[in-house]
C-alpha positions as CSV (number, residue, x, y, z in Angstrom):
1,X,-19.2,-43.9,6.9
2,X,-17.0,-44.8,9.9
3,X,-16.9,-48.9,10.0
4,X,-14.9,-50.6,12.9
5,X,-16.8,-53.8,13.0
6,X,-17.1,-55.0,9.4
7,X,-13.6,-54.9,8.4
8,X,-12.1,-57.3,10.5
9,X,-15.2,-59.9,9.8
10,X,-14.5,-59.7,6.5
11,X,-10.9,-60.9,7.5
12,X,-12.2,-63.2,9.7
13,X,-14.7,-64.8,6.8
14,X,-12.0,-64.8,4.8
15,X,-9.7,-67.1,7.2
16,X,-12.9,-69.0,7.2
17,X,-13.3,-69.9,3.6
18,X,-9.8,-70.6,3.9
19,X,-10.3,-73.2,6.2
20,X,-13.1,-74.6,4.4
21,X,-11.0,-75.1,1.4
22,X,-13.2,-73.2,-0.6
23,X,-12.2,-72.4,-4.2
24,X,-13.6,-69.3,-5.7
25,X,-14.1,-68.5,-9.4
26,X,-14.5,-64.4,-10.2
27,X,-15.4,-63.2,-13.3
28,X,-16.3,-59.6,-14.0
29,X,-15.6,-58.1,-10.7
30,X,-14.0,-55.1,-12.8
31,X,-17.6,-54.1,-13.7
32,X,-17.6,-52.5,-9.3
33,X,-16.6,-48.9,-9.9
34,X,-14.0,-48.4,-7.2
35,X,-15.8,-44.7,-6.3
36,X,-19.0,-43.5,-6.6
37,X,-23.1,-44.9,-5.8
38,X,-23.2,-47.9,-7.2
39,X,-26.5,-50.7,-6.7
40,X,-25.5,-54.5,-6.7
41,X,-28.2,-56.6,-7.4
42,X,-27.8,-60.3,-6.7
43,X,-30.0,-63.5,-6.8
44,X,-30.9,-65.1,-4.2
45,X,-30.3,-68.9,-3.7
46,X,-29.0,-69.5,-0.1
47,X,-28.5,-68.1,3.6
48,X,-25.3,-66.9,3.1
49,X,-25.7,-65.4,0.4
50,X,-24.7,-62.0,2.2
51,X,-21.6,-63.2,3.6
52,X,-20.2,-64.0,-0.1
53,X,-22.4,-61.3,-2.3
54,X,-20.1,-58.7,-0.4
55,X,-17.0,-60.4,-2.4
56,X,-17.9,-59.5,-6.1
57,X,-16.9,-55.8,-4.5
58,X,-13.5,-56.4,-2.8
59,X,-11.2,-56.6,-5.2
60,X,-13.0,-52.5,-6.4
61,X,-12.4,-52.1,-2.4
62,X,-15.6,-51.7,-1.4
63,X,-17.8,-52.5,1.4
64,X,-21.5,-53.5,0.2
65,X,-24.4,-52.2,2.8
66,X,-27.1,-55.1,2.5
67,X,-30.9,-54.2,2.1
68,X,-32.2,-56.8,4.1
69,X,-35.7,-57.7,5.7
70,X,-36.5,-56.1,9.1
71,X,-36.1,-59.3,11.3
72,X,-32.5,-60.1,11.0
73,X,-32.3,-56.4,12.4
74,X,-34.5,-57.4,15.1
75,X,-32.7,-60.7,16.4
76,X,-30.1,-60.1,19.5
77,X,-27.0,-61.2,18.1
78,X,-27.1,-60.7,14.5
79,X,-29.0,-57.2,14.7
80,X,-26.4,-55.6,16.0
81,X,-23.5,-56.9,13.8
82,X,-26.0,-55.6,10.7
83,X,-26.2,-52.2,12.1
84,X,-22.7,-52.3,12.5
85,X,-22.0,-52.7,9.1
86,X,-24.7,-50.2,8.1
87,X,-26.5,-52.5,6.1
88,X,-30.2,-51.7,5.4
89,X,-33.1,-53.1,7.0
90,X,-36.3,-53.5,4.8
91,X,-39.3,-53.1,6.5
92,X,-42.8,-54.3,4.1
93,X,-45.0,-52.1,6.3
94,X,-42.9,-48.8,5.9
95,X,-41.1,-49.2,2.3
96,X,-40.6,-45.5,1.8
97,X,-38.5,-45.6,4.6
98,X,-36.3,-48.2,3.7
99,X,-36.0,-46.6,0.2
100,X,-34.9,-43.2,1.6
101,X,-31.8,-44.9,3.5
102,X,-30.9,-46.9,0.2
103,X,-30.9,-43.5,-1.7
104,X,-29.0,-41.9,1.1
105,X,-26.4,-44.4,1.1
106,X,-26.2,-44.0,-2.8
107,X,-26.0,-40.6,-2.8
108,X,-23.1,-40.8,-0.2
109,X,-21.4,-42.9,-2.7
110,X,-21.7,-46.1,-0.9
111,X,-22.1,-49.5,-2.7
112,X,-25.4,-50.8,-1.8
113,X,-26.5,-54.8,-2.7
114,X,-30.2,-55.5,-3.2
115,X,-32.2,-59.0,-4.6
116,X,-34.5,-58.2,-6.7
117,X,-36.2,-61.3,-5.9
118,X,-36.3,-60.9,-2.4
119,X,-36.7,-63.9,-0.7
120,X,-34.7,-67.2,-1.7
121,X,-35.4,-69.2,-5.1
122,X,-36.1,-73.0,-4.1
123,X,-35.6,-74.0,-7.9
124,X,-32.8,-72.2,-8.1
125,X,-34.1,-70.3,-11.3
126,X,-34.4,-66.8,-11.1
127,X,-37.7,-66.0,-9.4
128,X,-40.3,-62.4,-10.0
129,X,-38.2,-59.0,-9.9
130,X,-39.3,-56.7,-7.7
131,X,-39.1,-53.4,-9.6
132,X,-37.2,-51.7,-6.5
133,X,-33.8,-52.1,-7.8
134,X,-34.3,-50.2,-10.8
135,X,-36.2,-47.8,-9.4
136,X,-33.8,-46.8,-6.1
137,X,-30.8,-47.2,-9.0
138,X,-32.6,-44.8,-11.7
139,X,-33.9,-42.5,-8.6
140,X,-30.1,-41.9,-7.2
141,X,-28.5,-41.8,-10.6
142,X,-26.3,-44.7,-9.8
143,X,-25.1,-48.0,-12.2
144,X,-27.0,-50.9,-11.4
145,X,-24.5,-53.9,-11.8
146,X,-26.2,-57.6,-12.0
147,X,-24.4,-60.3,-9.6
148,X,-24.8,-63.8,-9.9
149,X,-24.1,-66.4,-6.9
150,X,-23.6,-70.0,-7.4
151,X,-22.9,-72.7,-5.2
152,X,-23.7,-70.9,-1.6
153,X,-26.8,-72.5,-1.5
154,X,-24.9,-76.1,-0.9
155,X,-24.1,-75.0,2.6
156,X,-27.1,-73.4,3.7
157,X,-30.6,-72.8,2.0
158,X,-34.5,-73.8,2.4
159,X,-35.2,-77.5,2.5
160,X,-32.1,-78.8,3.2
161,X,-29.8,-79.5,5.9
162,X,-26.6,-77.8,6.3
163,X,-23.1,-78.5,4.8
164,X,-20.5,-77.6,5.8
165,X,-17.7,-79.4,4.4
166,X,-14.7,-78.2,2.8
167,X,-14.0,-78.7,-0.6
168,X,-16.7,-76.4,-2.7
169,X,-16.6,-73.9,-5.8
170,X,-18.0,-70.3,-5.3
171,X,-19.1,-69.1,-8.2
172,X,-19.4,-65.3,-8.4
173,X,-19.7,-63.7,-11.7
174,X,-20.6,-59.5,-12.1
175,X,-21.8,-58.0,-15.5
176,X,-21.5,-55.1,-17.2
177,X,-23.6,-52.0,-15.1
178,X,-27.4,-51.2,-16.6
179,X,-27.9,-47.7,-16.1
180,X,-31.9,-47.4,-15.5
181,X,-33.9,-44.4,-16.0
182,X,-37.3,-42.9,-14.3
183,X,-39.3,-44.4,-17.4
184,X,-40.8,-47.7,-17.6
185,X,-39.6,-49.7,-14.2
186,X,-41.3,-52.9,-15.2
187,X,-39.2,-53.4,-18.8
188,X,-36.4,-52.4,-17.7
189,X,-36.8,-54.8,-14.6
190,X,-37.4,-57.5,-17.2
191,X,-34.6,-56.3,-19.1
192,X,-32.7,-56.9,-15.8
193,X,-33.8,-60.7,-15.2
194,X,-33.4,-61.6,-18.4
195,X,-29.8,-60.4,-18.3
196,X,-29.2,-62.0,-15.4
197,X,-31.2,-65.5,-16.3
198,X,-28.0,-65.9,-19.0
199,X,-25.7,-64.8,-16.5
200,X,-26.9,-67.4,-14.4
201,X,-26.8,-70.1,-17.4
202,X,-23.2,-69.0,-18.0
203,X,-22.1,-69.5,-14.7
204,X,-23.9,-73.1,-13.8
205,X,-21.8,-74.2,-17.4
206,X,-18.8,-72.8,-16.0
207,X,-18.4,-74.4,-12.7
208,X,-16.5,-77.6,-12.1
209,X,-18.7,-80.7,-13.6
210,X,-17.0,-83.2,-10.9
211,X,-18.8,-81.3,-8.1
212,X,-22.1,-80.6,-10.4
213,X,-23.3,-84.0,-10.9
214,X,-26.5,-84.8,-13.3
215,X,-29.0,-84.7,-10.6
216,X,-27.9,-82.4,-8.0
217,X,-30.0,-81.2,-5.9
218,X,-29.0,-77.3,-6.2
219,X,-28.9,-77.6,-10.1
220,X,-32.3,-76.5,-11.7
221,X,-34.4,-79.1,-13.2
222,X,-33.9,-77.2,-16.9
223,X,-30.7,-78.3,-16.7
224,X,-30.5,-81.7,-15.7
225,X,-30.8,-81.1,-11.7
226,X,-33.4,-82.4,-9.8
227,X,-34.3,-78.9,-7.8
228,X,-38.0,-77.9,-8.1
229,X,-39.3,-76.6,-11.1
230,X,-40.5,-73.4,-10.6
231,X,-44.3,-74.4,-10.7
232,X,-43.7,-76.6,-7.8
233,X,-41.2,-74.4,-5.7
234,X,-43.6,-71.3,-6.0
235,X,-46.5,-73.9,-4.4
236,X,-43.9,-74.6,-1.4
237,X,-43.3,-70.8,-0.8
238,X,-47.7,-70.4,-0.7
239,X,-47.7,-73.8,1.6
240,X,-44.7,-71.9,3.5
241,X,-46.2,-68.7,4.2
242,X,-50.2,-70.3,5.0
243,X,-47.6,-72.3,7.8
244,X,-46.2,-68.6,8.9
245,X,-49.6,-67.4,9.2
246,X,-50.9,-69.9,11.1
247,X,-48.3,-69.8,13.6
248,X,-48.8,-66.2,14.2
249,X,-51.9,-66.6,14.6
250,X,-51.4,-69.2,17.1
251,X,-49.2,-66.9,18.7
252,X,-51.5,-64.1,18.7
253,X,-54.8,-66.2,20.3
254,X,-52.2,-67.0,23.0
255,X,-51.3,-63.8,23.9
């Protein structure tokens, strides 16, 4: 694929983290082949979690393409830039479709970054798998290779204003590639988020206790953090998305 936008943002971010004084701590980014179809799959804890997930694949040289939901793809400005970087937009209503551009992009040899969990975790635990990711890796052929993000959602995630500052830790650790097959999608999906869940314990011990106080907000209650359980973050997301449908169907009686 021909990409003229998406290198120079990546430079661009990069002067940007810079700047922010961000610190990043890598583990396991040799796990990227450098050639071939490979699937990343990533949780999901904060709004920019696309601008770092793309990081656990640099130092392989590799440009991820996103699958992400249909109406980032359909604002002005940002729709654009994600066409322009070939990412993939997911569409509920027409899933096949979106499936058939992830396997094409596979089978190109492209890298291509999925969450499993699809939208973002409030408690900061690892939420339900979607059993897409091991299908689209086992239906391409491809290693499936478990990221974990940490620390993205202090600047930007759901119920929580935005920070900014300089100073923070991003935690990005990549294990060793699964390589699932066409048989029994729902184990090995639960083979994948238990891996992961210790990826994601390994990591939160890891990163630097003077900026991971007992309490924080972004740690998960199970370990000391005062985030939502997962009980009470999965009754935010229902109270969330009765809000979304009564909006649109304000919208609609409107119209």
């Amino acid at each position: 694929m021909r990409d003229v936008t998406y290198p120079p943002v990546i430079w661009t971010a990069l002067a940007g983290f810079k700047a922010l004084g961000q610190t990043f701590q890598m583990t396991g980014t040799e796990h990227v082949p450098r050639t071939g179809g490979v699937l990343l799959a990533y949780n999901h804890v904060g709004y920019v979690d696309f601008v770092y997930g793309g990081l656990a694949a640099r130092p392989s040289r590799r440009l991820v393409r996103f699958m992400a939901k249909r109406e980032i793809f359909d604002h002005r400005l940002a729709g654009p830039a994600m066409r322009s970087f070939h990412h993939i937009p997911v569409d509920r209503s027409a899933g096949e479709t979106s499936l058939a551009t992830a396997l094409s992009h596979l089978q190109q040899g492209e890298a291509v970054g999925i969450f499993p969990e699809a939208t973002i975790s409030r408690s900061m635990e690892l939420k339900e798998f979607k059993t897409g990711a091991v299908r689209i890796a086992a239906e391409a052929g491809v290693p499936l290779v478990p990221v974990i993000l940490w620390g993205t959602q202090r600047m930007m995630t759901k119920d929580h204003p935005r920070d900014f500052s300089r100073g923070k830790t991003i935690a990005i650790t990549v294990g060793e590639p699964l390589h699932p097959t066409k048989d029994d999608a729902i184990g090995q999906t639960r083979d994948l988020k238990a891996r992961m869940t210790r990826m994601l314990d390994d990591t939160i011990a890891a990163y630097p206790a003077d900026e991971q106080p007992p309490g924080a907000w972004w740690v998960p209650a199970r370990l000391g953090g005062s985030a939502p359980t997962p009980e009470r973050a999965a009754e935010l997301d229902a109270a969330e998305r009765r809000e979304r449908a009564r909006r649109r169907a304000a919208k609609r009686a409107r119209s």
